[in-house]
Chimera marker file (.cmm) of the C-alpha trace (Angstrom):
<marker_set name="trace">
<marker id="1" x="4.530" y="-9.944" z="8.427" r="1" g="1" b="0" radius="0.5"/>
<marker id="2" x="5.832" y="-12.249" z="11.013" r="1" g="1" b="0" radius="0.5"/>
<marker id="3" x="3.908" y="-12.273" z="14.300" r="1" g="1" b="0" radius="0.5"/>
<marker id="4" x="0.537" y="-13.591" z="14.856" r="1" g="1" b="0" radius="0.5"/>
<marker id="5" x="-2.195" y="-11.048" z="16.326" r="1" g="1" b="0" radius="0.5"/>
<marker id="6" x="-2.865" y="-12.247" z="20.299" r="1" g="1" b="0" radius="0.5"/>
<marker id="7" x="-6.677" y="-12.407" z="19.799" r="1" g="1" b="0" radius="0.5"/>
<marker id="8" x="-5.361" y="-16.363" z="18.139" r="1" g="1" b="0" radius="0.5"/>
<marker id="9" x="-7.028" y="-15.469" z="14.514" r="1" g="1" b="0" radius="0.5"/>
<marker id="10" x="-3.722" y="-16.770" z="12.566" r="1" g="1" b="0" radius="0.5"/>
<marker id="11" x="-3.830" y="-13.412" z="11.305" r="1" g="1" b="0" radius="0.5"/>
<marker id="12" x="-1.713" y="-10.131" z="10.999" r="1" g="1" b="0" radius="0.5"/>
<marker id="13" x="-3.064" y="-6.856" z="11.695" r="1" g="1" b="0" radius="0.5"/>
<marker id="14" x="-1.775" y="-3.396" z="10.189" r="1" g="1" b="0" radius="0.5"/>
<marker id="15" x="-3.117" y="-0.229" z="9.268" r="1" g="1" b="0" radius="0.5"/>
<marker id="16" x="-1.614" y="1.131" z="5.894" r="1" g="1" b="0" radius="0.5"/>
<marker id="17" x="-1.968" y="4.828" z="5.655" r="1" g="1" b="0" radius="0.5"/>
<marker id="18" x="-0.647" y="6.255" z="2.079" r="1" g="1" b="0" radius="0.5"/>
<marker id="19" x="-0.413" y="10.059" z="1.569" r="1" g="1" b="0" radius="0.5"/>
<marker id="20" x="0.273" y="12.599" z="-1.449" r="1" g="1" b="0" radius="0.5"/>
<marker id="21" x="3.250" y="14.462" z="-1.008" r="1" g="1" b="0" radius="0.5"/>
<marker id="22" x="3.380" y="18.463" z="-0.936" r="1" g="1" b="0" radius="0.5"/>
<marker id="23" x="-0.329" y="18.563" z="-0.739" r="1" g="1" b="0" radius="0.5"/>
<marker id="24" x="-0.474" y="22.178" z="0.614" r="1" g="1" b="0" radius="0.5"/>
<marker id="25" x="1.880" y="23.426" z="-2.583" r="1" g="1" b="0" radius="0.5"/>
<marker id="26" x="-0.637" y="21.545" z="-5.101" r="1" g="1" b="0" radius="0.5"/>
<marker id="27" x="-3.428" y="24.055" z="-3.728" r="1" g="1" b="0" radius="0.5"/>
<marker id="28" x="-1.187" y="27.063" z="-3.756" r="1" g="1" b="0" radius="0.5"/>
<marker id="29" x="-1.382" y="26.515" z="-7.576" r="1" g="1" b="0" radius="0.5"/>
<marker id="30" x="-4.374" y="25.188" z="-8.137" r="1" g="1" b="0" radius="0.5"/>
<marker id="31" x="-4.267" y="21.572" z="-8.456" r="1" g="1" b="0" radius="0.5"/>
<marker id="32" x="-6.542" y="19.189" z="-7.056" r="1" g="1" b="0" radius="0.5"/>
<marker id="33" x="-5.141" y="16.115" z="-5.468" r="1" g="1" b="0" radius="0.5"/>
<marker id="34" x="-4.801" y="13.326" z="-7.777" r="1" g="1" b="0" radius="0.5"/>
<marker id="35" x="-7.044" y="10.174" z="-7.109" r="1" g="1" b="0" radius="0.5"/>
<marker id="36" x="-4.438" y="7.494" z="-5.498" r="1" g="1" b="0" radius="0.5"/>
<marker id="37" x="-4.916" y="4.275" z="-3.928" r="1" g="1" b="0" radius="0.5"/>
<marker id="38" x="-2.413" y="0.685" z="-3.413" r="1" g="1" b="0" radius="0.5"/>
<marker id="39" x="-2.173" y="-2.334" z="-4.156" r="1" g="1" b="0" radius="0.5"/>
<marker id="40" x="-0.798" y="-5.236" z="-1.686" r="1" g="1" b="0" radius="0.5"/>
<marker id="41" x="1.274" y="-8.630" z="-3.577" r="1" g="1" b="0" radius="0.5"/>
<marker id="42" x="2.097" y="-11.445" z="-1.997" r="1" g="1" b="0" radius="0.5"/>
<marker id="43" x="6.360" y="-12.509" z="-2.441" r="1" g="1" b="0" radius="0.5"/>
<marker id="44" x="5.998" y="-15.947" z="-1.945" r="1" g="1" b="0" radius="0.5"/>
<marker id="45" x="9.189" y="-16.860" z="-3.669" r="1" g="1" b="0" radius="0.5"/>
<marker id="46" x="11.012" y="-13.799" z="-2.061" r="1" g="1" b="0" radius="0.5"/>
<marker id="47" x="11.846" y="-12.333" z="-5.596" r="1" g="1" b="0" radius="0.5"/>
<marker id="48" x="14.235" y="-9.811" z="-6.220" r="1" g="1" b="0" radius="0.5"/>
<marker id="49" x="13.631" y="-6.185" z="-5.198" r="1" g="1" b="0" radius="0.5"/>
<marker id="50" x="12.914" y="-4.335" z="-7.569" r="1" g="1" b="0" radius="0.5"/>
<marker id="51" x="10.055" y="-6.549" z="-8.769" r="1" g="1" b="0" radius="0.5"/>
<marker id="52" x="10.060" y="-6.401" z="-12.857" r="1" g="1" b="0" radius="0.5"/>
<marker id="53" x="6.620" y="-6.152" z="-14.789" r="1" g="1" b="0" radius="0.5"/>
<marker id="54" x="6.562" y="-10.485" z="-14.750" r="1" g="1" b="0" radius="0.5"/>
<marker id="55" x="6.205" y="-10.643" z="-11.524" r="1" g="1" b="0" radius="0.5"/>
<marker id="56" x="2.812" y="-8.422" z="-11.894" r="1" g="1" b="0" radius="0.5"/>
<marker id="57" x="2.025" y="-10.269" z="-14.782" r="1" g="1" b="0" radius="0.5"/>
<marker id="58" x="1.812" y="-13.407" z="-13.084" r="1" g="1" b="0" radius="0.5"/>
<marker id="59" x="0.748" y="-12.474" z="-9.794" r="1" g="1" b="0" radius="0.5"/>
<marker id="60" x="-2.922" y="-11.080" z="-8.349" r="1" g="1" b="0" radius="0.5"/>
<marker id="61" x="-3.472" y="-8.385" z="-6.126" r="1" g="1" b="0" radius="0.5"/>
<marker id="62" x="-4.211" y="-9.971" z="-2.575" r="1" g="1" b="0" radius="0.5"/>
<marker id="63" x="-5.500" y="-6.876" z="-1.254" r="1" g="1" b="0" radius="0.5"/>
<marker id="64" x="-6.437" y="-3.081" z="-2.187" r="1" g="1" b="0" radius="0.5"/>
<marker id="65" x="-7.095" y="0.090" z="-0.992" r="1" g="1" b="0" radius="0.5"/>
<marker id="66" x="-10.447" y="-0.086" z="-2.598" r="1" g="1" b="0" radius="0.5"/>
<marker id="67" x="-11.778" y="2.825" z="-4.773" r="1" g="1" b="0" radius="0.5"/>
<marker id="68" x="-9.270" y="5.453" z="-5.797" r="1" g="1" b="0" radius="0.5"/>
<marker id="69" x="-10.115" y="8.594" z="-4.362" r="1" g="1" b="0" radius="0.5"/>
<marker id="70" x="-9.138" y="12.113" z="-4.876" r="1" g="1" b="0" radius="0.5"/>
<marker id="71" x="-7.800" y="12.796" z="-0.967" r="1" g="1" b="0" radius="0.5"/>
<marker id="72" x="-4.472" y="13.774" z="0.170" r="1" g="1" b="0" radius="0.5"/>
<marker id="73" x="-4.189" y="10.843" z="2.177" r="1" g="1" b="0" radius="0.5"/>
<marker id="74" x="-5.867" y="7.051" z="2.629" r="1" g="1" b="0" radius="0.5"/>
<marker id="75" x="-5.552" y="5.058" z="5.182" r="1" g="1" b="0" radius="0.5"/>
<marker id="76" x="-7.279" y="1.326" z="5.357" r="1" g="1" b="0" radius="0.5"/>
<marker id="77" x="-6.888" y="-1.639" z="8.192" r="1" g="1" b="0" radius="0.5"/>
<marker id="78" x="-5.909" y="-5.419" z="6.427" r="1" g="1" b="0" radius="0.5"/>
<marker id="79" x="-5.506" y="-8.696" z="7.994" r="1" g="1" b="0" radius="0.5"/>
<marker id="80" x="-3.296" y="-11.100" z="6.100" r="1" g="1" b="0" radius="0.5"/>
<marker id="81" x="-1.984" y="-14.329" z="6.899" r="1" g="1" b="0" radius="0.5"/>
<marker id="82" x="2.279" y="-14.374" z="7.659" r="1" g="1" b="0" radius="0.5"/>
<marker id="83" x="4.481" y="-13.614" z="5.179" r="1" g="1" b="0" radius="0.5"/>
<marker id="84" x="6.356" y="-11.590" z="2.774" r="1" g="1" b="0" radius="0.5"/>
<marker id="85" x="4.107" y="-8.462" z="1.077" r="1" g="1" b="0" radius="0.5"/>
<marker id="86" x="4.691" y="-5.972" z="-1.854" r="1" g="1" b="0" radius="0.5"/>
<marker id="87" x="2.573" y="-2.802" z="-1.757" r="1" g="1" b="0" radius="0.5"/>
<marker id="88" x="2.210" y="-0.975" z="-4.794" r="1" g="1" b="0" radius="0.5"/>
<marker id="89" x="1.084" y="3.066" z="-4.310" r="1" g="1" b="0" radius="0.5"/>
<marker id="90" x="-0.157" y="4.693" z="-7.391" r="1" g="1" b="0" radius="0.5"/>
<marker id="91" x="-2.571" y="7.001" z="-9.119" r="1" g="1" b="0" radius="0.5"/>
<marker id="92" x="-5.553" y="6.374" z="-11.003" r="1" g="1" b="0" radius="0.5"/>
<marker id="93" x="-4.404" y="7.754" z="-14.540" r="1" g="1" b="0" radius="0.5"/>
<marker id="94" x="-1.653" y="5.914" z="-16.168" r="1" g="1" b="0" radius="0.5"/>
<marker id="95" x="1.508" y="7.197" z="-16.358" r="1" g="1" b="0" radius="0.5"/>
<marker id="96" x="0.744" y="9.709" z="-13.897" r="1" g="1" b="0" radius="0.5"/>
<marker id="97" x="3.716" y="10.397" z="-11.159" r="1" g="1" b="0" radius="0.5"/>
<marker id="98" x="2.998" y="11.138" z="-7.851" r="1" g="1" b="0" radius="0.5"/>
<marker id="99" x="5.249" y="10.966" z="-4.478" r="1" g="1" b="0" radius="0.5"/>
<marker id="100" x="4.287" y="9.177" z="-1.313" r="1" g="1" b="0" radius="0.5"/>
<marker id="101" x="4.450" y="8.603" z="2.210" r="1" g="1" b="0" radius="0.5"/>
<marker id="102" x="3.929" y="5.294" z="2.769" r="1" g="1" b="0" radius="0.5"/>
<marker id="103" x="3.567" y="4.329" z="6.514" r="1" g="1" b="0" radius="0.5"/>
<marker id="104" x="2.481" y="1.100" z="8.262" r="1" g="1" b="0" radius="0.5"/>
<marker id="105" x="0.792" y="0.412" z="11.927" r="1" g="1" b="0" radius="0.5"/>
<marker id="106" x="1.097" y="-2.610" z="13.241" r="1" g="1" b="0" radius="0.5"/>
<marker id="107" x="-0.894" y="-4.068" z="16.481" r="1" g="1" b="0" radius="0.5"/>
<marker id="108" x="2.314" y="-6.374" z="17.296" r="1" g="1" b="0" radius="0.5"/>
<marker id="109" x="6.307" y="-5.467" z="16.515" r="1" g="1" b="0" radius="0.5"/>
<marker id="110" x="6.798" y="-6.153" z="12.817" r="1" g="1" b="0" radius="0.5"/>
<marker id="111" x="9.291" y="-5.059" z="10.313" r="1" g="1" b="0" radius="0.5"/>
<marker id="112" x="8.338" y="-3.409" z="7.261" r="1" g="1" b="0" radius="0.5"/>
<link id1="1" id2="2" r="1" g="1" b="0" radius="0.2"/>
<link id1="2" id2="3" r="1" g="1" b="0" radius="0.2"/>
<link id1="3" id2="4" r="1" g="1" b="0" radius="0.2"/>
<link id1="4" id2="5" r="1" g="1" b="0" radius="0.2"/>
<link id1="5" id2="6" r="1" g="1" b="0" radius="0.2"/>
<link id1="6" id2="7" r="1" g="1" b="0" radius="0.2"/>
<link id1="7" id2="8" r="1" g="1" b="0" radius="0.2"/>
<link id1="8" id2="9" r="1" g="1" b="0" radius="0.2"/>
<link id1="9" id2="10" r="1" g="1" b="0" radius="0.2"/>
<link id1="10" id2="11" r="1" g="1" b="0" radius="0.2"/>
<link id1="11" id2="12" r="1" g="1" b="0" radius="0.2"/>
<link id1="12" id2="13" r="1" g="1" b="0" radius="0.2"/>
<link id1="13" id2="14" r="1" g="1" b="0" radius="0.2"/>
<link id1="14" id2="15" r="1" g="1" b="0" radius="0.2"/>
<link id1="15" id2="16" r="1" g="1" b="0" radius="0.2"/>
<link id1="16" id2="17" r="1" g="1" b="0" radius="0.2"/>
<link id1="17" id2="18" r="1" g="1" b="0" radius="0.2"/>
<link id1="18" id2="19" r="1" g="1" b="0" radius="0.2"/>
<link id1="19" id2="20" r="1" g="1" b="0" radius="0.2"/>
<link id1="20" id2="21" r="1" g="1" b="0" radius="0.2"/>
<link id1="21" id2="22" r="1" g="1" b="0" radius="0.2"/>
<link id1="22" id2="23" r="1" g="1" b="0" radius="0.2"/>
<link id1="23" id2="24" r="1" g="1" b="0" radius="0.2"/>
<link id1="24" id2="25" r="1" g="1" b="0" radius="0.2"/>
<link id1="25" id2="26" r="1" g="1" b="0" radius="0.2"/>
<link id1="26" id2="27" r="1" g="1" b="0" radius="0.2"/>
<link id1="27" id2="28" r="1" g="1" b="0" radius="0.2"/>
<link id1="28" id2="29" r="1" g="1" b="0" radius="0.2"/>
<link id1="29" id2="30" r="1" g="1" b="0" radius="0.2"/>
<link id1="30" id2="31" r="1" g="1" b="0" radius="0.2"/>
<link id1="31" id2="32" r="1" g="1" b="0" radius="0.2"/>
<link id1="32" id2="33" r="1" g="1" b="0" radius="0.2"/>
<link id1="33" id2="34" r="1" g="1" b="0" radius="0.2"/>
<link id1="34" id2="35" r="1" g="1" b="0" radius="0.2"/>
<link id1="35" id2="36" r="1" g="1" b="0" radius="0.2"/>
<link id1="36" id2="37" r="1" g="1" b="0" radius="0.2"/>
<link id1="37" id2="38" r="1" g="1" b="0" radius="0.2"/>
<link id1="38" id2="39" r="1" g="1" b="0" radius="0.2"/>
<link id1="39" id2="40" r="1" g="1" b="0" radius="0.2"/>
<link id1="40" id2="41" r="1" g="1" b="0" radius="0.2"/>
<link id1="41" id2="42" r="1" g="1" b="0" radius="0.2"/>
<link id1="42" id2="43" r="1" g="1" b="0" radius="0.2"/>
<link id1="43" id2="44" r="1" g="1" b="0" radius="0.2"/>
<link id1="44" id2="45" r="1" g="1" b="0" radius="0.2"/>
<link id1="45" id2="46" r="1" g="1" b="0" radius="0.2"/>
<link id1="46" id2="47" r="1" g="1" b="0" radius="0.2"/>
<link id1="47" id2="48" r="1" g="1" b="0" radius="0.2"/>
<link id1="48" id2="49" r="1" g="1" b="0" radius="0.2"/>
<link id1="49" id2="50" r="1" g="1" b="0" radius="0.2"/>
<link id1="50" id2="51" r="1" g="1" b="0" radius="0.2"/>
<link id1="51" id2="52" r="1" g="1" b="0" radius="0.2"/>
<link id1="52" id2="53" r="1" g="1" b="0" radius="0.2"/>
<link id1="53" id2="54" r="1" g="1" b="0" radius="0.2"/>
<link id1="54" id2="55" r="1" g="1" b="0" radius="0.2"/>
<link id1="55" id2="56" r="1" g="1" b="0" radius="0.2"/>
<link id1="56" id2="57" r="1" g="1" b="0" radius="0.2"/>
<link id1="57" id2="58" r="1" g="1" b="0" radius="0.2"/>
<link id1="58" id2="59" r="1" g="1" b="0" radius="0.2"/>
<link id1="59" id2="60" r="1" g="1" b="0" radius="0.2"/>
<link id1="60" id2="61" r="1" g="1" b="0" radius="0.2"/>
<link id1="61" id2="62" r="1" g="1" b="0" radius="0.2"/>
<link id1="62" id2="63" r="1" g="1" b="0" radius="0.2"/>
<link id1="63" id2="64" r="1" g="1" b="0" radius="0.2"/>
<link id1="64" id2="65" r="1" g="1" b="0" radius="0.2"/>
<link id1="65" id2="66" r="1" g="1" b="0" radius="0.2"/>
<link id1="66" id2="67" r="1" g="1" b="0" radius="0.2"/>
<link id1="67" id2="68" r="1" g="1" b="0" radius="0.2"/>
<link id1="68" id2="69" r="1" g="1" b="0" radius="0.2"/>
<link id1="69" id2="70" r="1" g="1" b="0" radius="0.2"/>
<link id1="70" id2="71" r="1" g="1" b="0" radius="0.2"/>
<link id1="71" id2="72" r="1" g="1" b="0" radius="0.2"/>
<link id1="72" id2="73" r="1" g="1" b="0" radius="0.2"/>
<link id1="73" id2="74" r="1" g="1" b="0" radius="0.2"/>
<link id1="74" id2="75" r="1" g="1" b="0" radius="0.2"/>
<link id1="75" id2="76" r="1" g="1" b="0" radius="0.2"/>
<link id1="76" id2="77" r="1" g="1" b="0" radius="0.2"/>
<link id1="77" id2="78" r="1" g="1" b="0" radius="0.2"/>
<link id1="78" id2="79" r="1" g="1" b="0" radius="0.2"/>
<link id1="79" id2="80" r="1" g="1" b="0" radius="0.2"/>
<link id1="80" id2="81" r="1" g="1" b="0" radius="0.2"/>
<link id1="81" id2="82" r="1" g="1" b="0" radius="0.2"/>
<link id1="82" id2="83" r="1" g="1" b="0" radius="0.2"/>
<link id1="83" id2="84" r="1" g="1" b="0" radius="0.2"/>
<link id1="84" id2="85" r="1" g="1" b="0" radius="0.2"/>
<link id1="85" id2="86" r="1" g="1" b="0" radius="0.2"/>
<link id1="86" id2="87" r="1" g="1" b="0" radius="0.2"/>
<link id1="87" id2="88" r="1" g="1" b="0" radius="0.2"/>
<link id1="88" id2="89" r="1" g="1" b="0" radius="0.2"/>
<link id1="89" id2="90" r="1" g="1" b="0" radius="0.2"/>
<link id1="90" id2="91" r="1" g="1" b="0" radius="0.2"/>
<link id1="91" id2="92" r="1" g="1" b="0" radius="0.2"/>
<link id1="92" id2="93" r="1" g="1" b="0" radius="0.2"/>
<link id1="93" id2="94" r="1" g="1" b="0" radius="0.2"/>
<link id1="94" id2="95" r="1" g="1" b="0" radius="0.2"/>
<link id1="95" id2="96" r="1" g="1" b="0" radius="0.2"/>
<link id1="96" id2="97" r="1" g="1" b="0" radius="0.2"/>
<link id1="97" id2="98" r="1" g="1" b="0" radius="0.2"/>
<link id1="98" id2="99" r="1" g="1" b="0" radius="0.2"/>
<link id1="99" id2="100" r="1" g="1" b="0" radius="0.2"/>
<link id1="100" id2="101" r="1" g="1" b="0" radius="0.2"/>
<link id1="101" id2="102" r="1" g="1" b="0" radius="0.2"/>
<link id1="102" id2="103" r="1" g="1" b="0" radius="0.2"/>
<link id1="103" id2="104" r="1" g="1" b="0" radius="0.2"/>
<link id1="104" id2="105" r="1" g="1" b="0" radius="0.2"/>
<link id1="105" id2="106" r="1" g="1" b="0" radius="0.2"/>
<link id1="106" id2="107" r="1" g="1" b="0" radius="0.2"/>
<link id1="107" id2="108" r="1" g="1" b="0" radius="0.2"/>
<link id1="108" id2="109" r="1" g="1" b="0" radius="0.2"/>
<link id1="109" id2="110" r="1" g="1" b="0" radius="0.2"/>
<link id1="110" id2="111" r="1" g="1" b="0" radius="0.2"/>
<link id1="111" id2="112" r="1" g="1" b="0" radius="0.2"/>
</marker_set>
């Protein structure tokens, strides 16, 4: 995130929105939508994509969707100071795969 808000907070607004893949097939056979949420790292030594399990390791969450729910899509509103960001979709069961659209809103022009 590089450009301030205009309401002069010091602050960057954006609207993540993550959503399950080929959610109408899963209820052609039956399946329920898993229960998926994300997780949002700060890169403040701009390390290497793709980030290896250290970088996790050593680094805390600065934001989250919040509880992981069992709905084809979720969508939540941050404000996070400038920088460099990592977000992390996943599902709540381990070593569950999933696929993702990942899509961000932004209230200024920022790159993602």
């Amino acid at each position: 995130l590089s450009d301030r808000d205009e309401d002069g907070d010091n602050v960057c607004s954006l609207v993540i929105q993550l959503m399950q893949k080929d959610g109408r097939k899963l209820k052609q056979f039956g399946k329920k939508n898993q229960h998926i949420g994300f997780f949002v790292y700060q890169n403040l030594k701009s390390h290497p994509l793709p980030l290896k399990k250290e970088f996790f390791d050593n680094n805390q969450s600065v934001q989250s969707s919040g509880l992981f729910i069992d709905s084809r899509q979720i969508i939540k509103r941050l404000t996070l100071p400038r920088g460099q960001y990592v977000v992390i979709p996943c599902t709540w069961d381990i070593n569950e795969e999933a696929g993702f659209y990942l899509r961000f809103f932004f209230e200024n022009q920022n790159t993602a």
